[in-house]
MDAnalysis code that builds the backbone (N, CA, C; Angstrom):
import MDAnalysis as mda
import numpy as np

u = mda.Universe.empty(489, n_residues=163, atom_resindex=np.repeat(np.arange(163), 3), trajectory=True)
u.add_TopologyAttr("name", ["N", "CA", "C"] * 163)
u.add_TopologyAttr("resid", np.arange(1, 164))
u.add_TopologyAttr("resname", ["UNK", "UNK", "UNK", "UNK", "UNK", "UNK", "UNK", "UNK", "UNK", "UNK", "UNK", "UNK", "UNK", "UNK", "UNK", "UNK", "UNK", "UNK", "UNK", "UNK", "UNK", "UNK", "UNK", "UNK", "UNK", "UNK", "UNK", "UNK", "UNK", "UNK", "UNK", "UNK", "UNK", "UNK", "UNK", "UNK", "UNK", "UNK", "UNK", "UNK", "UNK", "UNK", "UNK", "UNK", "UNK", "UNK", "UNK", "UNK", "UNK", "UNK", "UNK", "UNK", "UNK", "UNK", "UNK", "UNK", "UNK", "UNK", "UNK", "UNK", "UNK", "UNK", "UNK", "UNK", "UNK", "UNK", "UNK", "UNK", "UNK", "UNK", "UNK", "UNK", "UNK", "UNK", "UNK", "UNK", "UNK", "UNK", "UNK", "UNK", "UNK", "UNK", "UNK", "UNK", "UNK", "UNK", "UNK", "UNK", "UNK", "UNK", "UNK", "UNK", "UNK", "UNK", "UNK", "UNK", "UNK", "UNK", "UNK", "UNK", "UNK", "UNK", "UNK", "UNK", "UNK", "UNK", "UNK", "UNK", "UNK", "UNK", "UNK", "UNK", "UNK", "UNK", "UNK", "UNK", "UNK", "UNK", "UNK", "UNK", "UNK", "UNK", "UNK", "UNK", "UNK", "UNK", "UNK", "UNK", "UNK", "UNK", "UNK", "UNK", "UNK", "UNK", "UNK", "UNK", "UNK", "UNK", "UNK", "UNK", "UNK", "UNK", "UNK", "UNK", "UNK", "UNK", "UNK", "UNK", "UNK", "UNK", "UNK", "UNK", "UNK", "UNK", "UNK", "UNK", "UNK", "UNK", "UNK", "UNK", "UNK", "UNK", "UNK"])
u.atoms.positions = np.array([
    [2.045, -6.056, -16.271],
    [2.524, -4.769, -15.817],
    [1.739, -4.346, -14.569],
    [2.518, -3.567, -13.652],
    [1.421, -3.542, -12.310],
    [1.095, -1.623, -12.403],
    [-0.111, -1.564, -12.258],
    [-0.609, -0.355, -12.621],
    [-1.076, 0.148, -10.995],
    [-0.502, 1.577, -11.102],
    [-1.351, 1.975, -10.183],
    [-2.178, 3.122, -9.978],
    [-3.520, 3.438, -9.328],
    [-4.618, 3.767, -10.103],
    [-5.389, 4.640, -8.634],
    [-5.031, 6.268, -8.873],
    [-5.420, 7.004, -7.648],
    [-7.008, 7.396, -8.319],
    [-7.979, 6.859, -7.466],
    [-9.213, 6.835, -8.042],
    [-10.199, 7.794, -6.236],
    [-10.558, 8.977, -7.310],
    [-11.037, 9.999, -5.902],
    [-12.989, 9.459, -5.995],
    [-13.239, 9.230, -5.444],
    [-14.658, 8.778, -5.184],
    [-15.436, 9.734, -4.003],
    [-17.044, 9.817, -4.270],
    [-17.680, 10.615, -3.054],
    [-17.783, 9.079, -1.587],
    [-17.414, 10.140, -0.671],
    [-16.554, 9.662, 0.225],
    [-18.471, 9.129, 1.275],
    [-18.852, 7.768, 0.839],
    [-20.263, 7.404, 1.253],
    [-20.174, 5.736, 1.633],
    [-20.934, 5.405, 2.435],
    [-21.406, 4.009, 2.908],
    [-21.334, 3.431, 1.751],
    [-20.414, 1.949, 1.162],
    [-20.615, 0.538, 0.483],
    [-20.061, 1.106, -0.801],
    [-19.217, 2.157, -1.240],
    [-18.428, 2.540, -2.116],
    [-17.127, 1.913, -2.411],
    [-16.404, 1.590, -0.976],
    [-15.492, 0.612, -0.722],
    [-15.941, -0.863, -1.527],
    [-17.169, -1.498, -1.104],
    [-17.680, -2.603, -1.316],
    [-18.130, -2.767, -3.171],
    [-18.443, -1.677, -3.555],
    [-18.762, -1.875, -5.203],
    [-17.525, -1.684, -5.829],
    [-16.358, -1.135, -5.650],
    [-15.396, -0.798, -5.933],
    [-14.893, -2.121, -5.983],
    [-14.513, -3.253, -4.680],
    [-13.697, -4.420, -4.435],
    [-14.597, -5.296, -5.434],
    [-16.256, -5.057, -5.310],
    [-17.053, -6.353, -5.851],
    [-16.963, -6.181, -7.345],
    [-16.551, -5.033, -7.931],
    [-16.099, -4.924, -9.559],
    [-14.961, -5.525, -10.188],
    [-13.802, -5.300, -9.152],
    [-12.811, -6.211, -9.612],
    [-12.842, -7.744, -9.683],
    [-13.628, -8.285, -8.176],
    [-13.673, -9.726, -8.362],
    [-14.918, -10.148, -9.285],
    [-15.937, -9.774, -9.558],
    [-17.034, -9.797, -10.819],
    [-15.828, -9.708, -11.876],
    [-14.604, -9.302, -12.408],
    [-14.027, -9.652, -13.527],
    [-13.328, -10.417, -13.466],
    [-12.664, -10.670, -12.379],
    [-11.677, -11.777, -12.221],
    [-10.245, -11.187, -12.045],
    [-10.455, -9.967, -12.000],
    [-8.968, -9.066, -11.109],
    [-8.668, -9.134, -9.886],
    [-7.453, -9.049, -9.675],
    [-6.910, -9.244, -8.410],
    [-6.209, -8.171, -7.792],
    [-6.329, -7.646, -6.997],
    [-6.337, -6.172, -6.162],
    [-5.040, -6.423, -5.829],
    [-3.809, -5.914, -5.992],
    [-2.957, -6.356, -5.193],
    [-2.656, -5.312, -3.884],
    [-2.867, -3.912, -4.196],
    [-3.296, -3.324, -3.304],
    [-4.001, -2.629, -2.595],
    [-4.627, -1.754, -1.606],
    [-5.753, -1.163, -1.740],
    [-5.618, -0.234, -0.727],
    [-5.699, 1.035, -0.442],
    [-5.747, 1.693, 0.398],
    [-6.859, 2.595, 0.158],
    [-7.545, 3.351, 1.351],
    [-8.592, 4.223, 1.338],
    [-8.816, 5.128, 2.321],
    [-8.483, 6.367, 2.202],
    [-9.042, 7.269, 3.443],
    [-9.306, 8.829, 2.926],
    [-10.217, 9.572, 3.517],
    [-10.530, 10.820, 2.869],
    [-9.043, 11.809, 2.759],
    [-9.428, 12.508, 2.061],
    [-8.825, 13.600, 1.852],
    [-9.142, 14.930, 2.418],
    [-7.936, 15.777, 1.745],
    [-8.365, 17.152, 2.552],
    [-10.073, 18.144, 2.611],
    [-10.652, 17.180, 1.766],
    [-12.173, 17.369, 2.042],
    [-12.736, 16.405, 1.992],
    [-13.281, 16.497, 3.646],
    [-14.183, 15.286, 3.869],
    [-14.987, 14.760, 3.065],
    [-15.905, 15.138, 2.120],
    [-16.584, 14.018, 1.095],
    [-16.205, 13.447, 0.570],
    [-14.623, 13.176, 0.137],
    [-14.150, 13.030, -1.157],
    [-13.007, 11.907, -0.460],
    [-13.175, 10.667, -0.949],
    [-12.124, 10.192, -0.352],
    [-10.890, 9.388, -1.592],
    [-9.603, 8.897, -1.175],
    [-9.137, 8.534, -2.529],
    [-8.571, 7.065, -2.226],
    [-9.105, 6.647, -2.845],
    [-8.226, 5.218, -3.162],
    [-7.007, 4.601, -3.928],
    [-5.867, 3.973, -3.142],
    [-4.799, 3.959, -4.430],
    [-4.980, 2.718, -4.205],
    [-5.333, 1.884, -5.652],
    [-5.759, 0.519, -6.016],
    [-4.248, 0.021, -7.039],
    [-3.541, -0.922, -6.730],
    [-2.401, -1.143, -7.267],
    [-3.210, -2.790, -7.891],
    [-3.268, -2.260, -9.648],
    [-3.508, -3.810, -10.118],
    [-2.518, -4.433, -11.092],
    [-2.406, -5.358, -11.120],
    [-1.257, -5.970, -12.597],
    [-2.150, -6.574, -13.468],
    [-2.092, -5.780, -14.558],
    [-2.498, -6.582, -15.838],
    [-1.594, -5.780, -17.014],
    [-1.823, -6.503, -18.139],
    [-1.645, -5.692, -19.465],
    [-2.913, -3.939, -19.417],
    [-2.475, -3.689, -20.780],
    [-3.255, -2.113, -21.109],
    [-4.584, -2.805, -21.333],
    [-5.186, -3.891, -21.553],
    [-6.603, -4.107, -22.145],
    [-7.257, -4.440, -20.612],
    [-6.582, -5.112, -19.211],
    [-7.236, -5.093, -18.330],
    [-7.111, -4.107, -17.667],
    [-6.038, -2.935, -17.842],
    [-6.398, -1.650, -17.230],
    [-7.022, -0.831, -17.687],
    [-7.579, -0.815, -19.184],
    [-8.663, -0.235, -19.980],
    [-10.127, -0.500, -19.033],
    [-10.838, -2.008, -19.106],
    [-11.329, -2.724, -19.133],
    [-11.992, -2.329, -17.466],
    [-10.759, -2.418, -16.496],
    [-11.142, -2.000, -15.132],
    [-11.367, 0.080, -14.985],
    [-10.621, 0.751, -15.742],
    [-10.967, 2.153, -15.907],
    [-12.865, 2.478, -16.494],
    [-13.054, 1.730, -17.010],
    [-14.185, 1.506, -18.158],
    [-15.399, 1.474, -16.961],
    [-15.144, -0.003, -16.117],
    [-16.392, -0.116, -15.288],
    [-16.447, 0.507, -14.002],
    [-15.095, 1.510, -13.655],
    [-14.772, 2.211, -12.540],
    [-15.761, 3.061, -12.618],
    [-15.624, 3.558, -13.905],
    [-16.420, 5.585, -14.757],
    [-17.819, 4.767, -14.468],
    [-18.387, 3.823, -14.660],
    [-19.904, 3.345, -14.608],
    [-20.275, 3.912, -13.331],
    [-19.802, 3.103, -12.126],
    [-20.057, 3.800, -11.170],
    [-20.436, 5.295, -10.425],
    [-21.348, 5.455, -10.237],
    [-21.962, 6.848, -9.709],
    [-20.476, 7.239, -8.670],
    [-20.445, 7.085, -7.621],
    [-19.517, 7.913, -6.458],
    [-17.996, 8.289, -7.364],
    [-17.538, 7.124, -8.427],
    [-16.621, 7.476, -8.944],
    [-16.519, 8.834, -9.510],
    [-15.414, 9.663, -9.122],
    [-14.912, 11.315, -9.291],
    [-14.055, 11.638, -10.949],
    [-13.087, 10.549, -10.077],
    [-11.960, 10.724, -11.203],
    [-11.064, 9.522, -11.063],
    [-9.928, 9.326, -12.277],
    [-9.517, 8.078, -12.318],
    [-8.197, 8.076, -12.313],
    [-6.984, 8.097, -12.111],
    [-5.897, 8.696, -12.690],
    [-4.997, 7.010, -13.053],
    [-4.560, 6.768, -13.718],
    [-3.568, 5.698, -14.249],
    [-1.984, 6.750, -13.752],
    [-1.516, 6.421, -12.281],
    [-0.439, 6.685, -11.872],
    [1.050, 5.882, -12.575],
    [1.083, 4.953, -13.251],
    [1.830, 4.266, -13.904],
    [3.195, 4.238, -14.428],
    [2.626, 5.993, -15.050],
    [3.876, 5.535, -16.165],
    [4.205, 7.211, -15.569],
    [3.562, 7.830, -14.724],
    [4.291, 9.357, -13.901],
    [5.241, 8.679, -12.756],
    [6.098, 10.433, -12.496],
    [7.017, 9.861, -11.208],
    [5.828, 10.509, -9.829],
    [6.279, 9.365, -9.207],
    [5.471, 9.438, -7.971],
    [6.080, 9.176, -6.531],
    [5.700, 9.374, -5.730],
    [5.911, 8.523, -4.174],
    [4.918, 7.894, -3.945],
    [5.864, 6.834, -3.937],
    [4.856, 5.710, -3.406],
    [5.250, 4.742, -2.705],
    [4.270, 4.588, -1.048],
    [4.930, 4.160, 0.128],
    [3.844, 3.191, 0.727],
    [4.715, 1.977, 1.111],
    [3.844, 1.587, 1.948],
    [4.074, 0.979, 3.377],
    [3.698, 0.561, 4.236],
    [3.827, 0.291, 5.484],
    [3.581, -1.167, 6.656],
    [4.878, -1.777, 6.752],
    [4.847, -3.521, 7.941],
    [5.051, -3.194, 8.658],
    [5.036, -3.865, 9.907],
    [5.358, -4.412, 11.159],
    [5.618, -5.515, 10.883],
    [6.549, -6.266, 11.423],
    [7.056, -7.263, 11.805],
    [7.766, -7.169, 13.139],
    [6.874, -8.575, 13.609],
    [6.854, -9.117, 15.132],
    [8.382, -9.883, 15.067],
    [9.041, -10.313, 15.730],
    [10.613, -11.111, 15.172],
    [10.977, -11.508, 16.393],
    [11.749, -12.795, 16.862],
    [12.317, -13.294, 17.769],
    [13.129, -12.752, 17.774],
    [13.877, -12.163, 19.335],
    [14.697, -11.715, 20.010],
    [15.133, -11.747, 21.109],
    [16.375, -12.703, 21.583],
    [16.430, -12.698, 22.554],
    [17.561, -11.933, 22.841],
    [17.992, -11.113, 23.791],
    [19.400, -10.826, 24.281],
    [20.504, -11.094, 23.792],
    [20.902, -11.710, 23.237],
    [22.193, -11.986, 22.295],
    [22.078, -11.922, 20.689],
    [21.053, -11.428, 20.364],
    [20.334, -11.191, 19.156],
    [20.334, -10.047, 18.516],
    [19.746, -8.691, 19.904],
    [19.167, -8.025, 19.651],
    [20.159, -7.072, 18.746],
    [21.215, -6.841, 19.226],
    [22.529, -5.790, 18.199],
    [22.374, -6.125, 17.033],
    [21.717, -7.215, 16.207],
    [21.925, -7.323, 14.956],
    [21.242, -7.106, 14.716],
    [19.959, -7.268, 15.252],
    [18.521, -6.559, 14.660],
    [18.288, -5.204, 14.381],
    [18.718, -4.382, 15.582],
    [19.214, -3.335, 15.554],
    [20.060, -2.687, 14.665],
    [21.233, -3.204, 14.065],
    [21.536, -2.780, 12.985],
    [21.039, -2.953, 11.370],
    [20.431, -4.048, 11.286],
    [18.944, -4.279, 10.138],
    [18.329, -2.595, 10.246],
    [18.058, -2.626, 11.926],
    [16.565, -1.461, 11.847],
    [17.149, -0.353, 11.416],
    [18.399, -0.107, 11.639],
    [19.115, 0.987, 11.124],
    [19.690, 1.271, 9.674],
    [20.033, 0.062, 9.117],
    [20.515, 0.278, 7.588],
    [19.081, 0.329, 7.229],
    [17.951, 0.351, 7.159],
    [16.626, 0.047, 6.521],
    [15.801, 1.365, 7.044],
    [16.329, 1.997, 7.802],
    [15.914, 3.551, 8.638],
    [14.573, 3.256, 9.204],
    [14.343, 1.763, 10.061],
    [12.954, 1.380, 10.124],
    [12.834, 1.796, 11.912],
    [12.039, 1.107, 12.813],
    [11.656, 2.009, 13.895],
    [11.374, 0.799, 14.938],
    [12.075, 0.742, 16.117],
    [11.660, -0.405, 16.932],
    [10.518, -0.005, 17.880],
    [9.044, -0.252, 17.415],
    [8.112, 0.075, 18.186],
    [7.848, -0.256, 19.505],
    [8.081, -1.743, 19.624],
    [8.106, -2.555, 20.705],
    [9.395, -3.523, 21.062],
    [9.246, -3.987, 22.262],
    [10.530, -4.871, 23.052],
    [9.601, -5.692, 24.028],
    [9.607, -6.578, 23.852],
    [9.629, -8.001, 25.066],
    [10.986, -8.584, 25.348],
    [11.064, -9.727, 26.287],
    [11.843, -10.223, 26.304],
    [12.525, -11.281, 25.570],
    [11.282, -11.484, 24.732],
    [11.701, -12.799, 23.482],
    [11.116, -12.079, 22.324],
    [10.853, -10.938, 21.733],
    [10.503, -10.285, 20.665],
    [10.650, -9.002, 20.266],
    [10.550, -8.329, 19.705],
    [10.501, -6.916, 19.121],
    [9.665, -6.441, 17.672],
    [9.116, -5.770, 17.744],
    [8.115, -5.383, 17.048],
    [8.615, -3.937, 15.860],
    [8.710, -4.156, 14.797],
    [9.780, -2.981, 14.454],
    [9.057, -2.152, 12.937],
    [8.737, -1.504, 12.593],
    [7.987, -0.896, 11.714],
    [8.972, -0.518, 10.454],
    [8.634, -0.163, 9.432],
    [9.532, 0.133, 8.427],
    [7.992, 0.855, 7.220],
    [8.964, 1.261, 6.746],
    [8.283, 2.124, 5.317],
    [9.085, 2.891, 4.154],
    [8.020, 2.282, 3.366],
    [8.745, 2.666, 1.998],
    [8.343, 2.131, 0.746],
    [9.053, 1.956, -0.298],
    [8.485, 1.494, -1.841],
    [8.528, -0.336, -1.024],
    [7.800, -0.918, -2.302],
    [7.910, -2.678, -2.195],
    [9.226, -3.153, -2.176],
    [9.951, -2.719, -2.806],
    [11.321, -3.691, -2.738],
    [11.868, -3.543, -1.371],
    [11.678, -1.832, -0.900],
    [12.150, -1.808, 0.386],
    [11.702, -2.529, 1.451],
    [10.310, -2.928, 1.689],
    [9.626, -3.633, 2.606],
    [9.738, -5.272, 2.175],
    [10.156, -5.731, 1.120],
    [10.831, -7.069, 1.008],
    [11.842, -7.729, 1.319],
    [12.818, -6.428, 1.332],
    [14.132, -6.240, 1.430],
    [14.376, -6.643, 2.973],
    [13.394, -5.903, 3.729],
    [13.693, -5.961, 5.100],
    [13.554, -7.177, 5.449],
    [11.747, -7.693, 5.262],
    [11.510, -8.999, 5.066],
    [12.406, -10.265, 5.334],
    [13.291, -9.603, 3.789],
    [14.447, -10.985, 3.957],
    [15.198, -10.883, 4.970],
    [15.599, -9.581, 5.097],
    [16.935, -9.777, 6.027],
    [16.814, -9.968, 7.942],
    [15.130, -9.853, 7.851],
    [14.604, -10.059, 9.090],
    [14.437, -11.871, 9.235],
    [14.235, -12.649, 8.378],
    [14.067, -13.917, 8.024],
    [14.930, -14.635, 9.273],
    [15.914, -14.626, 8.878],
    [16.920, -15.692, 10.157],
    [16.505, -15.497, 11.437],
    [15.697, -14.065, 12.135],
    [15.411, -13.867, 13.203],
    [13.960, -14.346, 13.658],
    [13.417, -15.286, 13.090],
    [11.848, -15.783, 13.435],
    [10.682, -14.927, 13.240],
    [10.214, -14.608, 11.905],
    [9.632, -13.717, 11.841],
    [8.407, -14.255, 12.631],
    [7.848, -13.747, 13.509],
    [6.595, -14.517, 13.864],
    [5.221, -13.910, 13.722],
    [5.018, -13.036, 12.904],
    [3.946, -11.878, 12.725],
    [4.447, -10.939, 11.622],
    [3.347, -10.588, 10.686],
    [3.714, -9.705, 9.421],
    [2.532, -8.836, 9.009],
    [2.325, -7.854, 9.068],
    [1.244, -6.787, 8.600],
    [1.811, -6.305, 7.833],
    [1.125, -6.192, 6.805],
    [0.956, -4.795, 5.794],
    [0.351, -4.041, 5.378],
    [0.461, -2.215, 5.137],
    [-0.948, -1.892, 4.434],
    [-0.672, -2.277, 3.165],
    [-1.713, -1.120, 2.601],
    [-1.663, -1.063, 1.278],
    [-0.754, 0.432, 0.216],
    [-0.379, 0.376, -0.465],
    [0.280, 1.105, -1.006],
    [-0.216, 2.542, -1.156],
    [0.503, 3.732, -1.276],
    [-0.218, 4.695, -1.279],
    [0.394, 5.930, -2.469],
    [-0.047, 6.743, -2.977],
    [1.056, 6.921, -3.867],
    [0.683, 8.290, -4.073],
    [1.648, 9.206, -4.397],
    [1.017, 10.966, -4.966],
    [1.895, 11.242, -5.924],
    [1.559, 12.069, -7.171],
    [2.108, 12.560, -7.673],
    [3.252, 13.501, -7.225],
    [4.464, 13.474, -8.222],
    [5.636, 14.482, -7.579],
    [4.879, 15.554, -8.488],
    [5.933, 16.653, -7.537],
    [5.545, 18.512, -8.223],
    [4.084, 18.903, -7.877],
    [3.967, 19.587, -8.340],
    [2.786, 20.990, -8.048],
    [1.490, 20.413, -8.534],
    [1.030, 19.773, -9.719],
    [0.157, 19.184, -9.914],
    [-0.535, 18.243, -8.859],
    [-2.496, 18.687, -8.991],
    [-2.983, 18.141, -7.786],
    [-3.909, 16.907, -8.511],
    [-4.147, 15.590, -7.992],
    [-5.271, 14.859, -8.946],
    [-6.194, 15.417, -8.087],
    [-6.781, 16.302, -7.015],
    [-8.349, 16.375, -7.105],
    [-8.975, 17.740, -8.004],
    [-7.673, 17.790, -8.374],
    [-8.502, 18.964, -9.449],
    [-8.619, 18.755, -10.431],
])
């Protein structure tokens, strides 16, 4: 099951680094990771997207709380949420190409950042399936470059996790 896990930490030097070095000390695999402060600078939040069963998301909640900077923990999982994340893809394009790409960028509501004469650079965002989705349908056009972040996620409605 892939869990995902808005974890608010004091926002300090090598917090990032005990955080990543806990998961691989168990043998978890991060599938995603994002990190940047929040609306108060000390406090920053991480949305850590992991897949396991309930005993390795126990197991990773358990040695999170050990940690000093750790705030709070939230198991985003099984609430409704937004949750978005963000590619670029670089793609061959030449002139007789480009109208179809163009209509990709448009059924997918994604954003043509850049244009060369043999490429285009085109951004998109949204849940995973959506950024796979594109993926594929960008495929026939040479993908030649692929970034991604990491996932990011907030609770829907009025409820806040830093409180």
């Amino acid at each position: 099951m892939r869990h995902t896990l808005s974890v608010l930490v004091e926002n300090r030097t090598g917090v990032l680094s005990r955080v990543a070095g806990l998961f691989s000390r168990r043998g978890y695999n991060i599938e995603s990771l994002s990190v940047s402060t929040t609306d108060r600078q000390e406090i920053s939040r991480m949305t850590i997207v992991v897949e396991g069963d309930d005993r390795v998301l126990e197991q990773v909640t358990k040695q999170l709380n050990k940690l000093i900077e750790v705030l709070k923990i939230t198991d985003m999982s099984g609430e409704e949420i937004v949750e978005r994340g963000m590619a670029l893809f670089k793609v061959g394009a030449d002139t007789a190409r480009r109208s179809e790409i163009m209509q990709i960028v448009n059924i997918f509501r994604a954003h043509i950042l850049d244009f060369s004469a043999d490429s285009m650079i085109i951004e998109a965002t949204g849940s995973e399936k959506k950024i796979l989705a594109i993926e594929e349908a960008l495929k026939p056009f040479n993908i030649r470059e692929v970034v991604r972040t990491g996932e990011i996620a907030m609770a829907r409605g009025s409820k806040s996790k830093l409180k």
